[in-house]
C-alpha positions as a printed Julia matrix, in Angstrom:
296×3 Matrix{Float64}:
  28.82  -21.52   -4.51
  24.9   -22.13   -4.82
  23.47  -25.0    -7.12
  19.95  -24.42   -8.52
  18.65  -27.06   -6.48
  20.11  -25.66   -2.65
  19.63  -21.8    -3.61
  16.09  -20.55   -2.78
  16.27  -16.91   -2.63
  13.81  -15.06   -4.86
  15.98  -12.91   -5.91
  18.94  -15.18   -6.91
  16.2   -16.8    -8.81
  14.93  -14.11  -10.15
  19.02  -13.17  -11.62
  18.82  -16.69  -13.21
  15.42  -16.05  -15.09
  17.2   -12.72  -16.68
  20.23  -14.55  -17.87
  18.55  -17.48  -19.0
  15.64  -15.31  -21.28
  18.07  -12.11  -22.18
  15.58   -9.62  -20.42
  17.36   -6.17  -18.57
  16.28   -5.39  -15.64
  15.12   -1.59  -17.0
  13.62   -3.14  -20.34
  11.25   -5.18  -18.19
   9.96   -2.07  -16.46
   9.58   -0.11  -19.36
   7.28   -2.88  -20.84
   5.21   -3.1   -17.66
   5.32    0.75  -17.67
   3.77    0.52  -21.44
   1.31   -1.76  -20.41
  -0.24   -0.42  -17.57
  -0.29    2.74  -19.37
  -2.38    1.32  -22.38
  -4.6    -0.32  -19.89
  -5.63    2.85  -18.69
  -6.26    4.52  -21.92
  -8.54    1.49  -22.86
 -10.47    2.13  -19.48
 -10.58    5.51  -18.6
 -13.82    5.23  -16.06
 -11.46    4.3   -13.16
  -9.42    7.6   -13.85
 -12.05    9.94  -14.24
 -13.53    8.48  -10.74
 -10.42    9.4    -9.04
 -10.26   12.87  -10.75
 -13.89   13.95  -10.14
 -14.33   13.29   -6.43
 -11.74   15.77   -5.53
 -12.36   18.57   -8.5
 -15.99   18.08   -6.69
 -14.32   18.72   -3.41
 -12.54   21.69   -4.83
 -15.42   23.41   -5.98
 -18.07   22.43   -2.9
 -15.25   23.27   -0.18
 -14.39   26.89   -1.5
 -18.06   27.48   -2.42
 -19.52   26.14    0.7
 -16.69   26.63    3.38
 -14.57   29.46    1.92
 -15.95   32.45    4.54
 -16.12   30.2     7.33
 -12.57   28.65    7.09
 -11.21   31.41    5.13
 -11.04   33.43    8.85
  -9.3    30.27   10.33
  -6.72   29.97    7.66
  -6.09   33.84    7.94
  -5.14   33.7    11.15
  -2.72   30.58   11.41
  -1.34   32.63    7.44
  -2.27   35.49    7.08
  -3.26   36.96    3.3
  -3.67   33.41    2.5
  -7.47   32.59    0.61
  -9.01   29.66    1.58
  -8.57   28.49   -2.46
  -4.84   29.11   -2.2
  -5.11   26.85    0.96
  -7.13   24.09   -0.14
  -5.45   23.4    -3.77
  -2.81   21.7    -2.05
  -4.79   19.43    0.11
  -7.17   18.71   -2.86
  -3.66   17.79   -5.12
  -2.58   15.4    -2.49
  -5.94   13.85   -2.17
  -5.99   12.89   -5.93
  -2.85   11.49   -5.36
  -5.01    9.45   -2.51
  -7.51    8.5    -4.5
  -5.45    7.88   -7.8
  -3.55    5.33   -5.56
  -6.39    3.36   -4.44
  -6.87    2.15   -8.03
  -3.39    0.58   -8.55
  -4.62   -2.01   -6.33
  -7.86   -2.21   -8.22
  -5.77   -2.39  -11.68
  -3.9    -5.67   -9.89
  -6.9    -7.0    -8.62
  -8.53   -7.29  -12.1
  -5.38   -8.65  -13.15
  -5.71  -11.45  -10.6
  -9.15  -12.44  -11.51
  -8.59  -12.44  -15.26
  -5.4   -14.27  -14.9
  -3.12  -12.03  -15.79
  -1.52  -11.78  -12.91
  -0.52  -15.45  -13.25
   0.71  -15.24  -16.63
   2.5   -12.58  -15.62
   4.39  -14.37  -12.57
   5.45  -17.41  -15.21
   7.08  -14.93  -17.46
  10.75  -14.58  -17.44
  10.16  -11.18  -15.96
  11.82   -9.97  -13.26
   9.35   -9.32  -10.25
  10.31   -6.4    -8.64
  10.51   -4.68  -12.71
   7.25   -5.69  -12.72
   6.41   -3.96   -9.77
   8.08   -0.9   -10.61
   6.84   -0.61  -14.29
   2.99   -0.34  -12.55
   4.4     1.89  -10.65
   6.23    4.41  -12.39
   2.76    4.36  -14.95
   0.71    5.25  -12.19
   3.12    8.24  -11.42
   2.75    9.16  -14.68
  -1.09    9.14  -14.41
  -0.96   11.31  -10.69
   0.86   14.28  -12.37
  -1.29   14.37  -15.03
  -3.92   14.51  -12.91
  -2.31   17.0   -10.01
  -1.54   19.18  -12.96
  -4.92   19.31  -13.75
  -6.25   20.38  -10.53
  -3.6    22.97  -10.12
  -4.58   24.45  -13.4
  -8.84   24.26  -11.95
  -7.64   25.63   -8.67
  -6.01   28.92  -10.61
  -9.56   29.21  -12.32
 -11.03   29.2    -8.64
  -8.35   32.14   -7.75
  -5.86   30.65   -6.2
  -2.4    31.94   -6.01
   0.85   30.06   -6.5
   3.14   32.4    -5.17
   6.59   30.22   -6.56
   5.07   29.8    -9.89
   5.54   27.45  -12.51
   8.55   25.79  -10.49
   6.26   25.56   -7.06
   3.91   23.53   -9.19
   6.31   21.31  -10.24
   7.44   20.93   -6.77
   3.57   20.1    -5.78
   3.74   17.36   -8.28
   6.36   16.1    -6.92
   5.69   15.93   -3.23
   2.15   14.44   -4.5
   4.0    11.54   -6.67
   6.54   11.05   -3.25
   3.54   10.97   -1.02
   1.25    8.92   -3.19
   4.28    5.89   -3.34
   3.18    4.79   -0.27
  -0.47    4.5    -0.57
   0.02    2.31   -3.94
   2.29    0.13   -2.34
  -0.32   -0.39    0.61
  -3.43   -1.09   -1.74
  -0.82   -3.47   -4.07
  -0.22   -5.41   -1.06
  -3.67   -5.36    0.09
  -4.76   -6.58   -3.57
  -2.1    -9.51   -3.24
  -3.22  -10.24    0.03
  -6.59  -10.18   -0.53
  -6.98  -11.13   -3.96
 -10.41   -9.64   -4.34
 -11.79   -6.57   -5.83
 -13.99   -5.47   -3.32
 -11.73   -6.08    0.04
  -9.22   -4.09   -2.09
 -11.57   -1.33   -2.57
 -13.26   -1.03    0.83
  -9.91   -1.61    2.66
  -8.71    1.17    0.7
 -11.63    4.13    1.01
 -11.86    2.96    4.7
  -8.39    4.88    5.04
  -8.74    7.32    2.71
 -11.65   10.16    4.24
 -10.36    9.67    7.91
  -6.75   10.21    6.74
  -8.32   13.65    4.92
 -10.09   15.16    7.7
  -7.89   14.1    10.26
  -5.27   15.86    9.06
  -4.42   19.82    8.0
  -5.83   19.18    4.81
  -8.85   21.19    5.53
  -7.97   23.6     8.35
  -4.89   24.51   10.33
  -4.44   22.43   13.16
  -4.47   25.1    15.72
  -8.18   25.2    14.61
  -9.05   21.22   15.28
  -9.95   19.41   18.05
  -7.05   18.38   20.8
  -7.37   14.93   19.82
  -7.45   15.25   16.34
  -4.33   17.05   15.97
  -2.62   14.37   18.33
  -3.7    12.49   15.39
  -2.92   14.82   12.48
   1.09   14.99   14.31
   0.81   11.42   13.23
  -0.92   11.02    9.9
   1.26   10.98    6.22
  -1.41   13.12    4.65
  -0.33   16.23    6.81
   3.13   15.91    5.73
   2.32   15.62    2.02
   0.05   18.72    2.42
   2.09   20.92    4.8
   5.25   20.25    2.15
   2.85   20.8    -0.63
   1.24   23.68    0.86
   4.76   25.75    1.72
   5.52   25.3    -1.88
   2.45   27.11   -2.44
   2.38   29.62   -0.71
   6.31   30.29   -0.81
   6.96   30.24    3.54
   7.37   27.59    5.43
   3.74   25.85    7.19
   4.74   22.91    8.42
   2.63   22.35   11.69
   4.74   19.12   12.85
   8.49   19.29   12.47
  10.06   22.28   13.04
  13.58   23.32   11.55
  15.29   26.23   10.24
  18.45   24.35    8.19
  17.48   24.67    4.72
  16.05   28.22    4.96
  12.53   29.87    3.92
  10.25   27.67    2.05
  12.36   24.58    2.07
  12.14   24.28    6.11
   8.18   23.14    5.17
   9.02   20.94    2.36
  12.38   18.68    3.38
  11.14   17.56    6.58
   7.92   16.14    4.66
   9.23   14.81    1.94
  11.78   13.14    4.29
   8.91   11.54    5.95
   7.09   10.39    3.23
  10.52    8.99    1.34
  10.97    6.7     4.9
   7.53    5.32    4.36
   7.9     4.79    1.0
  10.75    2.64    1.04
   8.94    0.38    4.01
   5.76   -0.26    2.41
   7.4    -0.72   -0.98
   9.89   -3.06    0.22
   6.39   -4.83    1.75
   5.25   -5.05   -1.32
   7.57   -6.09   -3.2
   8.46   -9.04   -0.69
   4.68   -9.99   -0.85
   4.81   -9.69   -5.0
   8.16  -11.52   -4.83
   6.36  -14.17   -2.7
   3.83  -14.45   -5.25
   3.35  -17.89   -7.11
   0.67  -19.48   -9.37
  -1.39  -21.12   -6.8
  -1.26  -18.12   -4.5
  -3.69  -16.15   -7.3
  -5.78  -19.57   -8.15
């Protein structure tokens, strides 16, 4: 059996910190959940950034680009408007941007010394990690919901209704999990607000336009779909977009188990779940690794 002084895994450490201060495991999340929440609320600039970019790329795309790309979509789906093709890609790019600022929020946490205060707390660090994280779910659908709700405005058409836009919700909270954990570890990595940020949008427009986001990929360049094939933003739209649209579109992986609209959305969502689990087991390694004169 381990003694204190020979046993140096975080998380047996971690188990020791619980029993010693009386915390659960869930009741730690749920008070990072709160918190994160209520930081928000008290600074709502940061979520109105990531909501108006893409309402503004709603608007400007189906305004400016809508009878170009409208033929383009109509021939890779055919009765398909260019509005009813977009809202997806625009729902999984708040989910983008919306993710870029959990690595902001952690940031300013680190430079006020939160973050510090936090890791000498009897808290258990993965809770911790998890609590930010299911918040900043909480936040996406919000803000997919809105867009969704713009993009009927704009005329489009969700042909599967009220439960297809629950299902674009969710594929946009699956396919944003990565993208947090990548600009949490970032922020722990770099400890700085402005590496965070510019690591961050230097991902987030190439991953957009090289991807089907914005046009079939029959309609790209060669190289640019070899690209696409490979990118986690095409996956998160295609899935999104089959649930719109009610028929399968997945341009990558091709399979006909599950039967009519679900052949666009499992393999996707499948995708997205495997790179969730690596980059959030990254980050929560790096947030386990975490100690007081790592943030100093």
């Amino acid at each position: 059996m381990s003694t204190p002084g020979t046993d140096s895994s975080a998380e047996t450490r971690e188990r020791r910190t619980d029993a010693r201060s009386g915390n659960s495991f869930l009741g730690d999340v749920w008070v990072n959940f709160k918190r994160w929440n209520l930081k928000a609320v008290r600074n709502p600039f940061v979520l109105v950034v990531s909501l108006v970019q893409p309402i503004i790329f709603l608007v400007l795309f189906t305004e400016v680009f809508g009878n170009v790309a409208g033929g383009a979509v109509n021939r890779g789906i055919p009765g398909v408007s260019y509005e009813t093709y977009l809202v997806p890609a625009i729902a999984i790019q708040v989910a983008l941007a919306a993710a870029i600022t959990s690595g902001v929020g952690l940031v300013n946490d680190i430079e006020n010394g939160m973050f510090e205060k936090v890791l000498v707390t009897p808290m258990n660090r993965t809770a911790v990690f998890l609590g930010k994280t299911a918040a900043e779910m909480f936040r996406i659908a919000v803000q997919i919901a809105i867009i969704l709700l713009l993009g009927l405005v704009l005329g489009a058409d969700i042909a599967t209704g009220v439960p297809g836009a629950i299902g674009v919700i969710l594929v946009g909270i699956v396919f944003s999990l990565w993208f947090v954990a990548f600009s949490n570890a970032l922020a722990i990595l770099t400890r700085d607000q402005e590496s965070t940020i510019i690591g961050a949008n230097l991902l987030q427009f190439p991953l957009l336009f090289l991807s089907s986001a914005f046009l079939p990929l029959d309609a790209l360049p060669g190289w640019i779909q070899t690209f696409a094939r490979l990118n986690p933003v095409t996956y998160g739209v295609d899935a999104a977009r089959s649930l719109v649209v009610g028929e399968d579109v997945m341009t990558v992986i091709e399979v006909s188990w599950f039967g009519g609209t679900l052949n666009g959305v499992v393999p996707g969502v499948v995708v997205l779940l495997a790179l969730d689990i690596v980059l959030g087991a990254t980050a929560v390694y790096l947030l386990s690794r975490a100690s007081s004169s790592d943030v100093q």
